[in-house]
Chimera marker file (.cmm) of the C-alpha trace (Angstrom):
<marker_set name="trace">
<marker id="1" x="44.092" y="-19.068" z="36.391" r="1" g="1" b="0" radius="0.5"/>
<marker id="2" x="46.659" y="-17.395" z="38.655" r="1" g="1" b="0" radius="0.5"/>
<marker id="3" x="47.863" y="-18.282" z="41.819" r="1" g="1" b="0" radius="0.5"/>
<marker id="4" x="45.247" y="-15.937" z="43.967" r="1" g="1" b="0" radius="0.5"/>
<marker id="5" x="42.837" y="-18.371" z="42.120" r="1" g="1" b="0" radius="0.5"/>
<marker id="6" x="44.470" y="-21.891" z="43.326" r="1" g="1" b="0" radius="0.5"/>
<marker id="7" x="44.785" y="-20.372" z="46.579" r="1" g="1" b="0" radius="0.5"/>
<marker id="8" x="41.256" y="-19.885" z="47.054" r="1" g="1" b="0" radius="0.5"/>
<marker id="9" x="39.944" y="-22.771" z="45.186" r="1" g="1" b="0" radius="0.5"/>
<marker id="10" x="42.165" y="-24.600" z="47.279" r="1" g="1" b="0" radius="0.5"/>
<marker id="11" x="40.814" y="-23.319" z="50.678" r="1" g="1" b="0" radius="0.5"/>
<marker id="12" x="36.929" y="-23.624" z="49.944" r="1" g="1" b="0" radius="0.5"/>
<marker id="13" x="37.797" y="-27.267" z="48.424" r="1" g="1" b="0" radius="0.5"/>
<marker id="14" x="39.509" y="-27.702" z="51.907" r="1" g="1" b="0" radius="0.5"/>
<marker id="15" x="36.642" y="-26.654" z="53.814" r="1" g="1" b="0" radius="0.5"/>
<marker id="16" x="34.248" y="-28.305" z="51.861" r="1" g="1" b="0" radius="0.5"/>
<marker id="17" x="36.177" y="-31.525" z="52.429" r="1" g="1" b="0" radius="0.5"/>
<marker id="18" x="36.115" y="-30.771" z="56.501" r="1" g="1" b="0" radius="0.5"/>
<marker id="19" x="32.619" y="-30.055" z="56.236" r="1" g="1" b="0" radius="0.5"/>
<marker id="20" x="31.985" y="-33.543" z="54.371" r="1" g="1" b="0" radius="0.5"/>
<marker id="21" x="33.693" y="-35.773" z="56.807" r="1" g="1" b="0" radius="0.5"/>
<marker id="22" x="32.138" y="-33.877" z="59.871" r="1" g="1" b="0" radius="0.5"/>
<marker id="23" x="28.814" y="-34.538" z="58.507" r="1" g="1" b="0" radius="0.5"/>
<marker id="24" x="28.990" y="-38.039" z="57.902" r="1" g="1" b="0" radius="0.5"/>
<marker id="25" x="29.982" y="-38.351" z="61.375" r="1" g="1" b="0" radius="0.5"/>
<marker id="26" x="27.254" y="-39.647" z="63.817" r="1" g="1" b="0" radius="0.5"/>
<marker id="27" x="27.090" y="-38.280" z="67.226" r="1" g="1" b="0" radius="0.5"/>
<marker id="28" x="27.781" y="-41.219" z="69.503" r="1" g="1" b="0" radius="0.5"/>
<marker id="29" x="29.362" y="-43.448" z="67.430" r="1" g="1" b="0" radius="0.5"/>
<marker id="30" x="32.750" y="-44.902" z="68.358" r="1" g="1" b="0" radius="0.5"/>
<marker id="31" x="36.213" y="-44.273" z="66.726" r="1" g="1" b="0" radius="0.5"/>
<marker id="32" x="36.271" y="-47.574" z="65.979" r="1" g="1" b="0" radius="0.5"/>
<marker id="33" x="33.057" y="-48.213" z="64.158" r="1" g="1" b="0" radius="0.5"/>
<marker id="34" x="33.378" y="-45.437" z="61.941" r="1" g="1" b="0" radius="0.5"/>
<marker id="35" x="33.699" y="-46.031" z="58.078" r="1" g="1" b="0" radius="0.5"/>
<marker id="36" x="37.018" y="-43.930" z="57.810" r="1" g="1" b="0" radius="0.5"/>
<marker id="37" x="37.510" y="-45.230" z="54.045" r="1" g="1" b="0" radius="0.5"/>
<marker id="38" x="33.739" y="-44.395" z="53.035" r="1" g="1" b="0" radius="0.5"/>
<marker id="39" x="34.275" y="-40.874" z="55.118" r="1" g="1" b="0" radius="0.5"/>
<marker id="40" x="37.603" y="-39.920" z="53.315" r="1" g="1" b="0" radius="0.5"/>
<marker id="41" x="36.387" y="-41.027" z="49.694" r="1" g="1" b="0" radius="0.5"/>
<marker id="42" x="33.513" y="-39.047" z="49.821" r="1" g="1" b="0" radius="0.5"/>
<marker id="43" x="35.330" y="-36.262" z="51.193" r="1" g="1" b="0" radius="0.5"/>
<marker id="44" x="37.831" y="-36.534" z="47.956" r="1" g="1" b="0" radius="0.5"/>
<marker id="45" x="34.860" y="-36.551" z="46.029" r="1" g="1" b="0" radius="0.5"/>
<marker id="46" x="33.698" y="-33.610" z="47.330" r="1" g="1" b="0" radius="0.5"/>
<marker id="47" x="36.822" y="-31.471" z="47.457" r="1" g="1" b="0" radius="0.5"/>
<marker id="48" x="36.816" y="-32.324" z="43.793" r="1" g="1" b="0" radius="0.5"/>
<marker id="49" x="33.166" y="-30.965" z="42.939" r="1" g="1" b="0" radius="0.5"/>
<marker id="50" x="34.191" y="-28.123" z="44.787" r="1" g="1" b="0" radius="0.5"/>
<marker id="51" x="37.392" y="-27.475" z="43.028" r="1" g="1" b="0" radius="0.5"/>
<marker id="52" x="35.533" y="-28.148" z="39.202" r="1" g="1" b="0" radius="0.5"/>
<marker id="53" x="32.821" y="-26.007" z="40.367" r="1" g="1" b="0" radius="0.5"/>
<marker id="54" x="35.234" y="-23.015" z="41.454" r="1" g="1" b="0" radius="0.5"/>
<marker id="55" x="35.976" y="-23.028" z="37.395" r="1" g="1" b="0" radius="0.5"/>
<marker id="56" x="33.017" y="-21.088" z="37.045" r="1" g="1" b="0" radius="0.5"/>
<marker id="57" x="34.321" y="-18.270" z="39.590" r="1" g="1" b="0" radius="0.5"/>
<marker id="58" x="35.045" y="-17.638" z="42.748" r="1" g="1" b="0" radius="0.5"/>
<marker id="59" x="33.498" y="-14.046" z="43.825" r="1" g="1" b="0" radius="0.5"/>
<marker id="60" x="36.915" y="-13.255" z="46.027" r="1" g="1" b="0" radius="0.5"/>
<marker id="61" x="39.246" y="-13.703" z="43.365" r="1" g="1" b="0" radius="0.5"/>
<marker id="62" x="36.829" y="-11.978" z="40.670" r="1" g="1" b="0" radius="0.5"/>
<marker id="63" x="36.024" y="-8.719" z="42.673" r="1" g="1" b="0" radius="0.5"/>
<marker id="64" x="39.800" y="-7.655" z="42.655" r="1" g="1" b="0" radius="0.5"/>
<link id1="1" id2="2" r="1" g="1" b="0" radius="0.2"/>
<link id1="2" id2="3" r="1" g="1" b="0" radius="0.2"/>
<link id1="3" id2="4" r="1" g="1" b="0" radius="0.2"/>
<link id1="4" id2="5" r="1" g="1" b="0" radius="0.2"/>
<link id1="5" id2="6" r="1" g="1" b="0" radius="0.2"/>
<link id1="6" id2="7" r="1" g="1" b="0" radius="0.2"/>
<link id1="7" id2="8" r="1" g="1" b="0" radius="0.2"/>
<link id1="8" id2="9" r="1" g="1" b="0" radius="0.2"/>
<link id1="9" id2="10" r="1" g="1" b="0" radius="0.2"/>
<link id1="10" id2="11" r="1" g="1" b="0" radius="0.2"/>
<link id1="11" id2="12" r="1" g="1" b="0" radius="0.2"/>
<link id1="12" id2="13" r="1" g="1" b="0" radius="0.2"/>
<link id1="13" id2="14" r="1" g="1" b="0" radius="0.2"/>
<link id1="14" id2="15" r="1" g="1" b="0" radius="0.2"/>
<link id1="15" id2="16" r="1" g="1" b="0" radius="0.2"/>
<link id1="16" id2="17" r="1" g="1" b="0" radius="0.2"/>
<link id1="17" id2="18" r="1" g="1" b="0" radius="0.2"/>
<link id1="18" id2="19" r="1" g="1" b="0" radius="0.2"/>
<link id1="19" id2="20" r="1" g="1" b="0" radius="0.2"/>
<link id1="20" id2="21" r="1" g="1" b="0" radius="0.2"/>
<link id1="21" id2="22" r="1" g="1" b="0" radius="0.2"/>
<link id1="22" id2="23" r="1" g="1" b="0" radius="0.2"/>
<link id1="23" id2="24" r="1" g="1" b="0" radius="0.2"/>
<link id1="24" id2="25" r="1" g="1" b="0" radius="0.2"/>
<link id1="25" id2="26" r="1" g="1" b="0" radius="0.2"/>
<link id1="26" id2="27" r="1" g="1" b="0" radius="0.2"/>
<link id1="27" id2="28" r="1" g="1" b="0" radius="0.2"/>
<link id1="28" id2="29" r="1" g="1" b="0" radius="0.2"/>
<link id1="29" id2="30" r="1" g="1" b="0" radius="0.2"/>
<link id1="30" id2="31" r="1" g="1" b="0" radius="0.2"/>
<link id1="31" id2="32" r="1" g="1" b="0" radius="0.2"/>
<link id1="32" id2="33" r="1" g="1" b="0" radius="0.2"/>
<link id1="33" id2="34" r="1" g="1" b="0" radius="0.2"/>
<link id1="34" id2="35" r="1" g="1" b="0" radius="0.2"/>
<link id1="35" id2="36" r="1" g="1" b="0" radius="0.2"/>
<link id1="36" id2="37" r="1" g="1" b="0" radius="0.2"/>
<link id1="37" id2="38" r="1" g="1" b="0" radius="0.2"/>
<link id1="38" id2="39" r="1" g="1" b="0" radius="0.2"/>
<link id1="39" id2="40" r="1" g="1" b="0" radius="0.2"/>
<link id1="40" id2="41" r="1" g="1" b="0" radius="0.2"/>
<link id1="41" id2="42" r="1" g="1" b="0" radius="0.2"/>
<link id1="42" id2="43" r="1" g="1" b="0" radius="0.2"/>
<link id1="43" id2="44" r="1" g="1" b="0" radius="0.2"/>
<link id1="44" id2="45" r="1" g="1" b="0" radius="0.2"/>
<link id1="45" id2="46" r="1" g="1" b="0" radius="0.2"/>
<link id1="46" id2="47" r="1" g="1" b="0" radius="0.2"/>
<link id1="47" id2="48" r="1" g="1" b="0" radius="0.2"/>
<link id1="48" id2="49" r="1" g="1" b="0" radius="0.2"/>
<link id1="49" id2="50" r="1" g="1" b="0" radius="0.2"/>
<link id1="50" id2="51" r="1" g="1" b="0" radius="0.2"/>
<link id1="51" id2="52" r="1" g="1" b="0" radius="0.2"/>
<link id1="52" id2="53" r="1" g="1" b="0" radius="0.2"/>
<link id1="53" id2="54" r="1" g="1" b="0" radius="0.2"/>
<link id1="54" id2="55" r="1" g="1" b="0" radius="0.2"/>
<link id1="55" id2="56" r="1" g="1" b="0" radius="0.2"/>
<link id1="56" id2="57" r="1" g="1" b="0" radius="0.2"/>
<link id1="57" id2="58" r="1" g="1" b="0" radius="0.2"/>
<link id1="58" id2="59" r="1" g="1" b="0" radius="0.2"/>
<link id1="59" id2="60" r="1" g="1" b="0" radius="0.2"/>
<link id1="60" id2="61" r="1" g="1" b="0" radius="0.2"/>
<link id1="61" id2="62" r="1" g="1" b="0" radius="0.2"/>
<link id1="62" id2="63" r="1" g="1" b="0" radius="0.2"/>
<link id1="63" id2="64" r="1" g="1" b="0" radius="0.2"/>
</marker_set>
């Protein structure tokens, strides 16, 4: 694994962790009343699937 590969692992594990804590937010709900712990440890969680699962190949690093 070179570092075109950690690069773009890195970047959809980023995104995917963006895309996790936006979802868990509820529209309406206040700053305040927001889990932020149970939002950024699922995040984690996800970044991490995301990063085991880009093992199996990432289509812009394998086309080059």
């Amino acid at each position: 694994m070179d570092t075109k590969w950690w690069k773009a692992a890195g970047i959809r594990a980023l995104k995917t962790i963006c895309q996790t804590a936006v979802s868990m937010l509820t529209i309406g709900q206040a700053v305040l009343d927001v889990n932020w712990v149970n939002v950024l440890s699922v995040s984690a969680v996800a970044g991490v699937i995301s990063m085991l699962t880009s093992i199996a190949g990432l289509p812009e690093v394998d086309n080059e």
